[in-house]
N, C-alpha and C positions, 0 to 999 in steps of 0.2 A: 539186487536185494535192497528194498528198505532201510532206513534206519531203525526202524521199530522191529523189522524180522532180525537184523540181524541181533541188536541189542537182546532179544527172546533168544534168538540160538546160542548167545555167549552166556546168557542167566542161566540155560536150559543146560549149558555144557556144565556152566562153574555148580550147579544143582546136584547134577548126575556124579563130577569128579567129588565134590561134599560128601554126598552116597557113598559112592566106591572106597572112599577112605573113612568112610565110619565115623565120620566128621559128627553125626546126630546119632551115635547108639550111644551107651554109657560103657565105660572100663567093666572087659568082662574078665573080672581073677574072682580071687577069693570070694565066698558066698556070693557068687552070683553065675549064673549059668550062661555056656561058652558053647559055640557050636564045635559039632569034633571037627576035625580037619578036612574029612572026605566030605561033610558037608558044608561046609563051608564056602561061600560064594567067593568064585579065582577072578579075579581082577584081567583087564586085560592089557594092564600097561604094566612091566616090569619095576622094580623095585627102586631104582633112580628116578627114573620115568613121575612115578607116583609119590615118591619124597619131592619131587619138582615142584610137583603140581599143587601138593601139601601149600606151600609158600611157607615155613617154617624152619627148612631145611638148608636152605642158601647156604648156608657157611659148610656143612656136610655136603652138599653137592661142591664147593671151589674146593676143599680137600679132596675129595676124592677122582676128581680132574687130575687136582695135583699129584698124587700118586700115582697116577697111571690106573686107577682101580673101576674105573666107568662101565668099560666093558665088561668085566668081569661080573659087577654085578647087573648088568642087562644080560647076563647068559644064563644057560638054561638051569641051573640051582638044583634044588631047592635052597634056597638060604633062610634063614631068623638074622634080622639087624636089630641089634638096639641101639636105635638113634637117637642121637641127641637134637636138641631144638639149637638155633640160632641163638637162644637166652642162654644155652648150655654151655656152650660156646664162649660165648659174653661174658660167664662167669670166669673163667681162666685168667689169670694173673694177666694184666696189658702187656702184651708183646710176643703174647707165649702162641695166636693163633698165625701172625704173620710171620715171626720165626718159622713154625712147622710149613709154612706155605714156599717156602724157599726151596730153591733146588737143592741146594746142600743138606736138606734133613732131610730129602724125601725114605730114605730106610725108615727115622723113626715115626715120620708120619703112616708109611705102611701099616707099621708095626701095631700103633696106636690105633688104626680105622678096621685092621682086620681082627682087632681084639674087640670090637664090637658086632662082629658075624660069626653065625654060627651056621657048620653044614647042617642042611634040610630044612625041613619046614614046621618050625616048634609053635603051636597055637599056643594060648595064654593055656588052657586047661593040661594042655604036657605039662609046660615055662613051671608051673605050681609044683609040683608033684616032684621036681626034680633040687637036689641040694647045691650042684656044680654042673657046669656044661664046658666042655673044650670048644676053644672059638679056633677060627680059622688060621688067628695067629700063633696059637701051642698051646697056649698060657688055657688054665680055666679060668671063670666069672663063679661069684660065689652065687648063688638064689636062695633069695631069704623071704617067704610066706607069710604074711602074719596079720590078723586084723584088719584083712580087705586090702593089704597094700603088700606091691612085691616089689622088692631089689634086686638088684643085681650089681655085684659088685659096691651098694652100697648108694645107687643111682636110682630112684623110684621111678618103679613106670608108670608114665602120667595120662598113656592109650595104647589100648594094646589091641593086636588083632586087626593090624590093617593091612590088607587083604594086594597082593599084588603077584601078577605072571607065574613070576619065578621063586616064591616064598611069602612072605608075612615080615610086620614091620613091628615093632614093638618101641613106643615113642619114650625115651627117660629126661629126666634132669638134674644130670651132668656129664660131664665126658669121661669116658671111660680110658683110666692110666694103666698098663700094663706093669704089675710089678709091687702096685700099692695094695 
């Protein structure tokens, strides 16, 4: 291969994954129209896979390493993630992400990652409509509607409906505390 082909196949790939992750449609919640879930176009890269690819995600992908919880979410789901960004992250007291990243926390790190997944596959038009959702660590998230913008737990989502394998990714900002 060329320089120039190959440099087009990696535009062409980083084009396509832009696409698959809804990187160019706009936040579809409140007052604005959401495709249902059947139609909705499935990704074909699993839900780690495609927060990878995101480049956003890095510090939620070295957590979820760290927990052991990788595979789980490349398996067959459905799941809803409300993930947090790398800025999300960032915002947490200094000291408090490399603590969690130690062997010795990894329970409450679990605890903390699977309080942001939820079983099946919740598009943003469910996500609305709903007051509470049980996540997959026990605890519910509150969801709060209001003025085009939705929370959870108090965390606004800042894109939602991004579309992968094994469920749907829903982008917030900040991390989500079990308990608060």
């Amino acid at each position: 291969m060329t320089r120039t082909t190959v440099s087009r196949t990696v535009s062409l790939r980083t084009l396509a994954a832009a696409l698959a992750l809804g990187l160019a449609s706009p936040l579809a919640f409140a007052g604005q129209p959401a495709a249902s879930a059947a139609a909705a176009p499935r990704a074909q890269a699993d839900i780690v896979d495609t927060a990878v690819a995101a480049g956003q995600f890095n510090t939620l992908a070295a957590a979820l390493k760290a927990a052991g919880l990788v595979d789980t979410l490349k398996g067959k789901g459905p799941f809803t993630v409300f993930a947090p960004t790398d800025a999300a992250f960032a915002a947490l007291p200094a000291g408090t992400v490399e603590d969690l990243l130690k062997p010795a926390n990894k329970a409450k790190l679990v605890s903390i990652l699977t309080y942001h997944v939820v079983p099946g596959r919740n598009p943003a038009a469910k996500v609305v409509g709903l007051d509470k959702v049980a996540t997959v660590q026990g605890d519910s998230v509150d969801i709060r509607a209001s003025g085009g913008a939705v929370m959870i737990d108090g965390a606004k989502v800042v894109k939602a409906d991004i579309a992968a394998s094994n469920g749907v990714i829903h982008v917030i900002d900040k991390v989500l505390m079990p308990g608060n």
